[in-house]
C-alpha positions, 0 to 999 in steps of 0.5 A, a space after each residue: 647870796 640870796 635871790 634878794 639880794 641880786 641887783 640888776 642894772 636898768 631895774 629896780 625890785 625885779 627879782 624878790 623872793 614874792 615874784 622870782 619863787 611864785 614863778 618857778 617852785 622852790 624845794 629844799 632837799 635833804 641836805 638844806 640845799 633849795 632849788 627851783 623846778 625850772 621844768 615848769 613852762 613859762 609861757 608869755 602873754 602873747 599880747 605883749 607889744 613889739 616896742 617891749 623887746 630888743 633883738 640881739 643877734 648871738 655870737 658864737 661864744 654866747 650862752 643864755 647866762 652870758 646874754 643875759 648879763 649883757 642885757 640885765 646885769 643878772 646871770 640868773 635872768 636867763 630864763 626869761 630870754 629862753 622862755 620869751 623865744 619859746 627855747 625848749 633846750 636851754 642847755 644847749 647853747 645858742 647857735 650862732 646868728 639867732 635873732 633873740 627876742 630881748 625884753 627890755 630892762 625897763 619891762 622886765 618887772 612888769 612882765 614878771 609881775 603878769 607872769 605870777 598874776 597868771 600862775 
């Protein structure tokens, strides 16, 4: 499956090779696999209005992948959760009874968009 390829319930042309690579670099190693330096430091506009985001209260089972199905139908989704609450280990689950800020589906493209304008 390629990134372009991924659909998202709620939202439309969010995740395309021209948005989705621009934010995080992509390499292609030795043996033809690609992968993304996911160690690049997304930072949010700061000046995004409250209405933008829900608020999701996580339950001891949840992993980042997890939250983000839920919320965009994606896995790979994700990271927009852990940069937008400013996680700096997102390998580590999510303790239970955070309050996550959740973008909305509806904004997602437009965030996105914002984030490769400011790359």
């Amino acid at each position: 499956m390629k990134i372009t390829d991924i659909k998202i319930k709620g939202v439309s042309d969010i995740i395309t090779s021209e948005n989705y690579e621009n934010i995080f670099d992509i390499y292609n190693d030795e043996n033809g696999f690609y992968y993304y330096n996911l160690l690049k430091k997304v930072d949010f506009p700061l000046d995004l209005d409250a209405s933008v985001f829900d608020y999701y209260l996580t339950k001891p089972i949840d992993t980042y992948p997890n939250i983000s199905y839920n919320f965009y139908g994606s896995v790979v989704l994700w990271w927009i959760i852990v940069a937008a609450n400013n996680i700096d280990n997102p390998m580590e689950q999510p303790k239970a009874g955070t309050l996550l800020k959740i973008i909305k589906p509806i904004y997602v493209s437009s965030v996105l968009s914002r984030l490769t304008e400011n790359d």
